[in-house]
C-alpha positions in Angstrom: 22.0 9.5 20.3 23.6 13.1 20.1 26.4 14.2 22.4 27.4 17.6 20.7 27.8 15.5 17.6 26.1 12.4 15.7 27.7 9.6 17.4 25.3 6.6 15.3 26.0 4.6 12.4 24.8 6.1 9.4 23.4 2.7 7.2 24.8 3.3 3.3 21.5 4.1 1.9 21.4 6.9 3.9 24.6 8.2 3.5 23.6 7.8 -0.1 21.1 10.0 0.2 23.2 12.7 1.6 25.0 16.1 0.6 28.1 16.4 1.9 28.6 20.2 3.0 32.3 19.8 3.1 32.2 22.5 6.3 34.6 21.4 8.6 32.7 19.9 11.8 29.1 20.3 9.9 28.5 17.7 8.7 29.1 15.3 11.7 26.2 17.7 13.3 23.3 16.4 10.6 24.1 12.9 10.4 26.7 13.1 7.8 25.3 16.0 5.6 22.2 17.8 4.1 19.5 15.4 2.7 19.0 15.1 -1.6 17.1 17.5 -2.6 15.7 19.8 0.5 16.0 23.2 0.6 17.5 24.9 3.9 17.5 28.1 5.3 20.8 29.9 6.7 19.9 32.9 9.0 21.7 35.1 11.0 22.4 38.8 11.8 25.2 41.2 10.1 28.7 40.2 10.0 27.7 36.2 11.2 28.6 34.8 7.4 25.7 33.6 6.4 26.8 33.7 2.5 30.6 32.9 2.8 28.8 29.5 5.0 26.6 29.1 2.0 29.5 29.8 -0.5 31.3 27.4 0.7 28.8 24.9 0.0 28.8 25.4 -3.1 32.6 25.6 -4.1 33.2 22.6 -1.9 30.4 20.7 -3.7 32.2 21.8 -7.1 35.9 20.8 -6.2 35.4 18.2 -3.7 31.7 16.2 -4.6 31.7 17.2 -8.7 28.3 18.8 -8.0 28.1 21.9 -10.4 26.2 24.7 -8.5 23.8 27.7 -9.2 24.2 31.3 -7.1 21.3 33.7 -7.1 23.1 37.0 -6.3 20.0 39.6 -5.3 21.8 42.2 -3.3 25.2 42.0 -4.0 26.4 42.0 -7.6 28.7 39.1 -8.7 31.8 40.8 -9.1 32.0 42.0 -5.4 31.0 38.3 -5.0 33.6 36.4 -6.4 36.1 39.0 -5.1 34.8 39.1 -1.5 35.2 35.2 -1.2 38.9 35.0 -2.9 40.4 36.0 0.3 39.3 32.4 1.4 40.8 31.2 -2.0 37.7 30.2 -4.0 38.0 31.6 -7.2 34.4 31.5 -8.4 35.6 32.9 -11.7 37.7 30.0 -12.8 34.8 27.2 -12.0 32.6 29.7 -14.1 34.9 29.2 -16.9 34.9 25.7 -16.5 30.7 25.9 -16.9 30.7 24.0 -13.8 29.0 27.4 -11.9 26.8 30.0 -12.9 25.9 33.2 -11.1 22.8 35.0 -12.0 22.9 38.4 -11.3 19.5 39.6 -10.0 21.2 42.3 -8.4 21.9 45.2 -11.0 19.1 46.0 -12.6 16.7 45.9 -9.8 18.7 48.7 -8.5 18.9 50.5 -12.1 22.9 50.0 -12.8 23.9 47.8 -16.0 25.6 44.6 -15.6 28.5 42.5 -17.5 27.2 39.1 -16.7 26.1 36.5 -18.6 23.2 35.9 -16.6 21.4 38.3 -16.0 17.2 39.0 -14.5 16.6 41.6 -16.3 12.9 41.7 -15.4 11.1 43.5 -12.8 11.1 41.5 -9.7 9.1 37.7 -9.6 9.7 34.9 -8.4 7.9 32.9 -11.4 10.8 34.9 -13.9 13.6 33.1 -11.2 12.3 29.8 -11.3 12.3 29.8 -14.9 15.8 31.2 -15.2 17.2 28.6 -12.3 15.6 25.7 -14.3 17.1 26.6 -18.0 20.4 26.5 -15.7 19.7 23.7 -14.2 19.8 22.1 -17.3 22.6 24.0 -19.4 25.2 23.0 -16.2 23.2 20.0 -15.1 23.8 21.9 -11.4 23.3 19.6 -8.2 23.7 22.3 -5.5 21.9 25.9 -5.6 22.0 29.0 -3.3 19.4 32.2 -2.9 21.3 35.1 -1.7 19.1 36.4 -0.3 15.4 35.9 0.9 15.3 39.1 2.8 15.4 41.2 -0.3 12.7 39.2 -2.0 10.5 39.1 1.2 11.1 43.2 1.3 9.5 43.2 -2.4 6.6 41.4 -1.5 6.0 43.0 2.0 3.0 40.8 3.2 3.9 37.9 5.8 1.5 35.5 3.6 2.6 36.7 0.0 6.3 36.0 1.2 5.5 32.5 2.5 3.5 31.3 -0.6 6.3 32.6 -3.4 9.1 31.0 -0.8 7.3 28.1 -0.6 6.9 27.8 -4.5 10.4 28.9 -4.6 11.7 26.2 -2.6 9.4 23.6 -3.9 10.4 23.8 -7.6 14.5 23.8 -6.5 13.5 20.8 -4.7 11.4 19.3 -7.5 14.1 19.9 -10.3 17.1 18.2 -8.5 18.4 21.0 -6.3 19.6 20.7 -2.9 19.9 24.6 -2.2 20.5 26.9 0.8 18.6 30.5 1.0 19.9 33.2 2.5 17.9 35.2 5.2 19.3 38.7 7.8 18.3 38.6 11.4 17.3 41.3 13.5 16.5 39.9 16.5 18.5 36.7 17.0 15.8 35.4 19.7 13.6 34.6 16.0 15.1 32.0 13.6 13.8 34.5 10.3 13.0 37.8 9.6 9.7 37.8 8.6 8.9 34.7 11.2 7.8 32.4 7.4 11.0 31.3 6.1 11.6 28.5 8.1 8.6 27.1 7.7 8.8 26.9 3.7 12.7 25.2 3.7 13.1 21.7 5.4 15.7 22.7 7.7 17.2 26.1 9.9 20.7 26.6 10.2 21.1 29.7 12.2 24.5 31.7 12.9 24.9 33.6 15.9 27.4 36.7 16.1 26.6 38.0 20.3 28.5 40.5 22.0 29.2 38.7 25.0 31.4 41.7 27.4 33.5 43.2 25.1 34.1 41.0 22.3 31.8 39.2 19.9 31.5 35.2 19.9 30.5 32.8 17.0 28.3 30.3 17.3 25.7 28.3 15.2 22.6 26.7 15.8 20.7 23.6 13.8 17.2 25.2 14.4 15.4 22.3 12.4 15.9 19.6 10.3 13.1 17.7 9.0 13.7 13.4 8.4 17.2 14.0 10.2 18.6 13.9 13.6 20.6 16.5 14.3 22.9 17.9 17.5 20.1 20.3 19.2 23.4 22.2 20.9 24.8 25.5 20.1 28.5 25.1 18.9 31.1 27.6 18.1 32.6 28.2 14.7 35.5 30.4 13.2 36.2 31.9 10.4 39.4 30.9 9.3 41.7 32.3 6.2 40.1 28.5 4.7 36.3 29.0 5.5 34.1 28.3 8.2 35.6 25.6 10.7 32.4 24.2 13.3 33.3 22.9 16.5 31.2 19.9 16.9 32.6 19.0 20.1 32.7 22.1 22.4 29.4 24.1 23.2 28.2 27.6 24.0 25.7 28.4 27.0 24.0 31.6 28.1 23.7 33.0 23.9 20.9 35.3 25.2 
């Protein structure tokens, strides 16, 4: 039984089977983490953090669990990655050195600018080419964790509702099928819909959505676990800051009247 938070024994083959987020107050929201090997969708508008949330994820899974990670960088480049996220002290750079991370920029050269990384999609846009450059990753880093940032820009590419939700769905299937348990990225307009293109969440086994409402004259915080298939999960909205650490949820306290 939920009450804000998961309140029931979790049984040690399914605590097994989890992936620990290492958020603060997340993790006691899903029954002790992500399940192996799903793929789940973080949404939300501008300025909610939908990629520091899903940065975190993966440094935490790096220093904390020893589960190397894979970032898909497809609208910002890596540098103003790493650097955005050093304010929270994750230096992505260091576990890169380590070969314990990898960032593939799929940024640069879909916008026509040369890039500096070591990994690099330097072909015109598909989704096949990513798969096959997330897989020889995979295996160079033996990578546990993965993160799409984000699906918006790929779903812009492919402009028709059905074309996006087949090449998500293959997208999310293949992470899934090679070992990955992975978060994709996705911008909100309207924060009555849980994705922009109303497909995403139905291709990812789970939607995390982050809520950033003016409520009067200031802006609140708050996230939502939309859906998460083969877990129970709290189905309240709970507030969450931003802290000079990373994202701390609230698991206890509750927000009414979002919209």
């Amino acid at each position: 039984m939920f009450d804000g938070a998961v309140s029931e024994e979790i049984s040690m083959d399914d605590e097994a089977n989890r992936v620990k987020t290492g958020i603060p107050g997340f993790d006691e929201l899903c029954g002790g983490g992500l399940i192996r090997d799903r793929t789940y969708l973080i949404s939300g508008t501008s300025g909610a953090g939908k990629t520091n949330f899903s940065i975190q994820f993966i440094y935490n899974g790096i220093t904390k669990y020893g589960e190397n990670g894979i970032i898909v960088a497809t609208e910002e480049r890596p540098e103003q990655i790493r650097e955005n996220v050093l304010k929270f002290g994750w230096d992505l750079q260091e576990l890169e050195d380590e070969n314990k991370l990898v960032i593939i920029d799929a940024c640069s050269t879909k916008i026509g600018i040369p890039s500096q990384e070591k990994y690099v999609d330097v072909r015109p846009f598909d989704i096949r080419s990513m798969m096959d450059q997330i897989i020889a990753t995979q295996e160079e880093i033996n990578a546990k964790r993965a993160l799409i940032d984000s699906t918006t820009s790929v779903s812009f590419y492919l402009q028709d509702p059905a074309k996006i939700r087949i090449e998500l769905l293959k997208l999310s299937t293949t992470l899934e099928v090679i070992g990955l348990t992975s978060m994709m990225t996705c911008e909100l307009i309207d924060e009555t819909k849980p994705s922009r293109f109303g497909v995403e969440n139905f291709v990812t086994d789970g939607t995390i959505v982050l809520y950033y409402k003016r409520h009067e004259n200031v802006r609140m915080r708050s996230m939502e676990i939309y859906k998460m298939r083969g877990s129970d999960h709290s189905k309240k909205i709970h507030p969450y800051d931003i802290t000079p650490g990373g994202f701390v949820i609230h698991p206890h306290e509750e927000v009414y009247s979002m919209f």
